[in-house]
KOLZA-151049 format. One record per residue (C-alpha): x, y, z; residue in three letters. Coordinates in steps of 0.001 Angstrom, whole numbers, plus 500000, padded with zeros to 6 digits. Example, Ala and Ser with C-alpha at 12.3 -4.5 7.8 and 13.67 -1.06 7.14 Angstrom:
REM residues 2
512300495500507800Ala 513670498940507140Ser 
This chain:
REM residues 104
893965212615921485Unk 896280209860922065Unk 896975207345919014Unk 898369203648919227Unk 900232203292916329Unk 900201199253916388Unk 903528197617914122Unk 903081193659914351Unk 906653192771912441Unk 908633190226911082Unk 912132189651911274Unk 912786191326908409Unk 911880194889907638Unk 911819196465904224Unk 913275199551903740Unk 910803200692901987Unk 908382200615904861Unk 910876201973907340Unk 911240204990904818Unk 907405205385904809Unk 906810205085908256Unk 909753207574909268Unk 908009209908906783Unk 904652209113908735Unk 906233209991912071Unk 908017213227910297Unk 904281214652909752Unk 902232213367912649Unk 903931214131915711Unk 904133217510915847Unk 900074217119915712Unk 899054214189917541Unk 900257212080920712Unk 901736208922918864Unk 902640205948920918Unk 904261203532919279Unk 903793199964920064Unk 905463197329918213Unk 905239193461918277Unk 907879191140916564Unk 907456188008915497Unk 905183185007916133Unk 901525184741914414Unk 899616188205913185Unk 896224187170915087Unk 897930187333918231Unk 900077189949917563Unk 897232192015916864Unk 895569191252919766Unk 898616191828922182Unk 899011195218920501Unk 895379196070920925Unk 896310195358924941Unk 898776197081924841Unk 897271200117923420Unk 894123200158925507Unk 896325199910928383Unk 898240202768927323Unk 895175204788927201Unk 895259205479923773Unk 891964206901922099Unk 892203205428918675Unk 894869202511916965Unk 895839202564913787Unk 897825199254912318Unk 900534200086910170Unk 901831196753908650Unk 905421196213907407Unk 905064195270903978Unk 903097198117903164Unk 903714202095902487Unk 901410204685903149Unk 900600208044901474Unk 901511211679903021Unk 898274212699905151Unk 897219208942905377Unk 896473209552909308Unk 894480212889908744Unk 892214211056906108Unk 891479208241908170Unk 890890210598910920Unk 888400212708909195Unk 886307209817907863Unk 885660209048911310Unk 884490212038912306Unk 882369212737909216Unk 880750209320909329Unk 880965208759913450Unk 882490205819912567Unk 884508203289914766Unk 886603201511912845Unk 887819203101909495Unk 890429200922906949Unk 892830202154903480Unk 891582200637900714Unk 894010197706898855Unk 893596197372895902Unk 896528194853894505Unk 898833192505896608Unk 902301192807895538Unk 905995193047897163Unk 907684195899898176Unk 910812194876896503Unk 910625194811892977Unk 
């Protein structure tokens, strides 16, 4: 099972997000094939899309969007992961809750 993990970014990066996605990385690759695939700058509609390319073209079997103003929980790819399954579902998303800023 190969995963796209899809970063559209900005010029600047929090280091809040770096910390959660090194944390992410720290976990998942010793289970799954990660490619990462990152995209900086310009509008996040076509960054998407270009990642998506990107991704497919890779041959990855499932993309997961990680963006950079957000952090994510320990075991955040498993959970996704197993929602799919359970529910043979093709697109599964994290709830949000509140909008707020990183930096406080």
């Amino acid at each position: 099972m190969r995963i796209g993990v899809c970063l559209p970014m900005y010029k600047f990066i929090d280091s809040k997000f770096v910390d959660s996605l090194l944390n992410f990385l720290r976990e998942n690759l010793p289970k799954y094939d990660i490619d990462i695939i990152n995209r900086i700058g310009g509008s996040l509609d076509v960054a998407r899309n270009e990642l998506v390319k990107k991704a497919l073209l890779n041959g990855c079997d499932y993309i997961l969007f990680l963006d950079s103003d957000h952090i994510f929980p320990q075991g955040t790819l498993t959970r996704l992961l197993k929602v799919m399954k359970e529910k043979n579902a093709k697109i599964v998303s994290a709830l949000y809750f509140t909008r707020s800023s990183l930096v406080k």
